[in-house]
N, C-alpha and C positions, 0 to 999 in steps of 0.2 A: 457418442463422442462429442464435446463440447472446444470449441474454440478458446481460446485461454491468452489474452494480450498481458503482452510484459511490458512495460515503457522503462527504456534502459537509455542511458546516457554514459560519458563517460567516468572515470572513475566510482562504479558500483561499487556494495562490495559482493566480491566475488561468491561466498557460497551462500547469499542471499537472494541471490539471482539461482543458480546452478543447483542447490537443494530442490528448491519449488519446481523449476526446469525439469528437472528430468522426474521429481515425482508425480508431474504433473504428467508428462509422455508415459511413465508407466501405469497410469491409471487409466491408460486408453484415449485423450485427451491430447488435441492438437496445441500445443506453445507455438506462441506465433511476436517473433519478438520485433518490438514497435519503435524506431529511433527518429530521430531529427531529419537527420541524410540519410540517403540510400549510399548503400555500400560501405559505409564509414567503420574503420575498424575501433573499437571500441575495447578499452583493456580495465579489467576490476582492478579497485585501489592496491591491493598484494598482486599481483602480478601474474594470478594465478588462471584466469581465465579471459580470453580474448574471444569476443564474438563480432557478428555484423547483423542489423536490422535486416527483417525481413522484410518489413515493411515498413513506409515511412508516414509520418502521424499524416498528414492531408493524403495520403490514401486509403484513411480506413476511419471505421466509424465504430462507435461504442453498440450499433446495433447488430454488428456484425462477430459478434464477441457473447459468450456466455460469464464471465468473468474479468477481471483484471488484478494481477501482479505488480507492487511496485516495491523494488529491491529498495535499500537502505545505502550508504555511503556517501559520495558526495553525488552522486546521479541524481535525486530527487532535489536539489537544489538547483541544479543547472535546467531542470524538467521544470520546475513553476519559472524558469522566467520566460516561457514558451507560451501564448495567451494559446494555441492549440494544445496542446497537452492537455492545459488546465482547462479546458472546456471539455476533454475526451473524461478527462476522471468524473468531473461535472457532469457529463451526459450517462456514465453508468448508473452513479450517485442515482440522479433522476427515473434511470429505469428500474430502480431498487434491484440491481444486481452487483454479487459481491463484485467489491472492493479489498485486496489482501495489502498491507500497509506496514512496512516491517525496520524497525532501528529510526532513519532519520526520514522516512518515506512518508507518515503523516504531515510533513511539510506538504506535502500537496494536498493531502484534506484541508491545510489552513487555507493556501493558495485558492483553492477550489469552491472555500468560502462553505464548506458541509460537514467542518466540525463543528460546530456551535450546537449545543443540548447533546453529544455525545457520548458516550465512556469511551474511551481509547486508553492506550498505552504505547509508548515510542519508548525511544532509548531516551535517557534523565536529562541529557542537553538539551535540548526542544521541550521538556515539560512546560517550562514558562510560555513558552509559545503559543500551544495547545491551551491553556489555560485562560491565554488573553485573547481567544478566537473563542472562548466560550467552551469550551468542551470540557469534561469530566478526567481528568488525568488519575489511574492508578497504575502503581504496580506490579502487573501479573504477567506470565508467560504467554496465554493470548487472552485477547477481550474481543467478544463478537457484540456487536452492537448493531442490531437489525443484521445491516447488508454491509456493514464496517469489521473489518478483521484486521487488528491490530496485534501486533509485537515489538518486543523489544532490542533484539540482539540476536546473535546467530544460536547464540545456546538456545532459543525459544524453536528453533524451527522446525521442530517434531511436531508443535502443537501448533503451531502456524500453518504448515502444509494438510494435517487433518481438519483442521476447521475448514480451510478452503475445499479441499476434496466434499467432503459433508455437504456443504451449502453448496457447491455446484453441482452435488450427485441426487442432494435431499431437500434443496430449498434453504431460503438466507435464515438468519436467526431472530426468535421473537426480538423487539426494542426491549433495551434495559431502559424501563421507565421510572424508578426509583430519582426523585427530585437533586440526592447528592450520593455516589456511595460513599461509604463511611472513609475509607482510606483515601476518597481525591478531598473531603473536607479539610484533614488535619494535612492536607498536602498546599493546600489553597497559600498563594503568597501572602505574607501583609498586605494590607490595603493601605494606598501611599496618599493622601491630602494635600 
């Protein structure tokens, strides 16, 4: 059984948090969900799910964790302006253990300064972002990149939640070492003078 932190803030979105959640409990696997405040009631963007921190980020450490979850909506936005958060993503980063990264969640790999030489994938609003942190931006359902697992939307989370499962039960994923893949080239913005 592997520990599994979620860093959740408010306005998540809801079945990007709650999909992972509970696939993650039924693979045997402790969710142990990580927030700002203790006790703080916490409600996803649709209204459909209300949690509370189990724990609060100065109580816990990335070594204490076999993985980390970070849902999509507007949560990951209010999570990097936390310089602890973005040290916890940062300290997993550095023990080379997954990272699951879902819709607008790779705003914290920016944040965290560990997209740069990447492949990822977010949801299409944040491409630009990713792209100007250096990272490899394509279009696909998930992209495992090393110890980075990336998606883009809640339809992706079939193959979101088995990549994670995979590398937390089998080890993270080779590096995609390929200099450009073909689809983040013809995605690359103009270059502005």
């Amino acid at each position: 059984m592997a520990r599994i932190a979620f860093i959740v803030d408010k306005d998540f979105e809801d079945s990007e948090f709650r999909v992972p959640y509970d696939q993650v409990k039924q693979a045997g696997h402790e969710p142990v969900i990580i927030g700002l405040e203790a006790g703080k009631e916490l409600k996803g963007k649709k209204g459909k799910e209300t949690i509370r921190a189990d724990k609060v980020i100065q109580d816990v450490r990335a070594e204490d964790f076999a993985a980390l979850v970070i849902p999509g909506g507007y949560s990951p936005d209010h999570l990097r302006m936390d310089a602890r958060m973005v040290g916890f993503v940062r300290d997993f980063f550095n023990a080379d253990k997954p990272i699951a990264a879902i819709c607008h969640a790779p705003w914290m790999l920016v944040e965290a300064d560990i997209a740069d030489g990447r492949t990822v994938t977010s949801f299409p609003s944040i491409k630009t972002d990713l792209l100007n942190a250096g990272a490899r931006w394509v279009d696909r359902e998930v992209v495992e990149d090393g110890n980075l697992i990336t998606s883009r939307k809640p339809d992706d989370l079939k193959a979101f939640c088995a990549a994670l499962l995979r590398q937390v039960n089998q080890g993270i994923a080779p590096r995609l070492e390929s200099p450009r893949a073909p689809e983040a080239i013809a995605q690359l913005p103009p270059s502005v003078h």
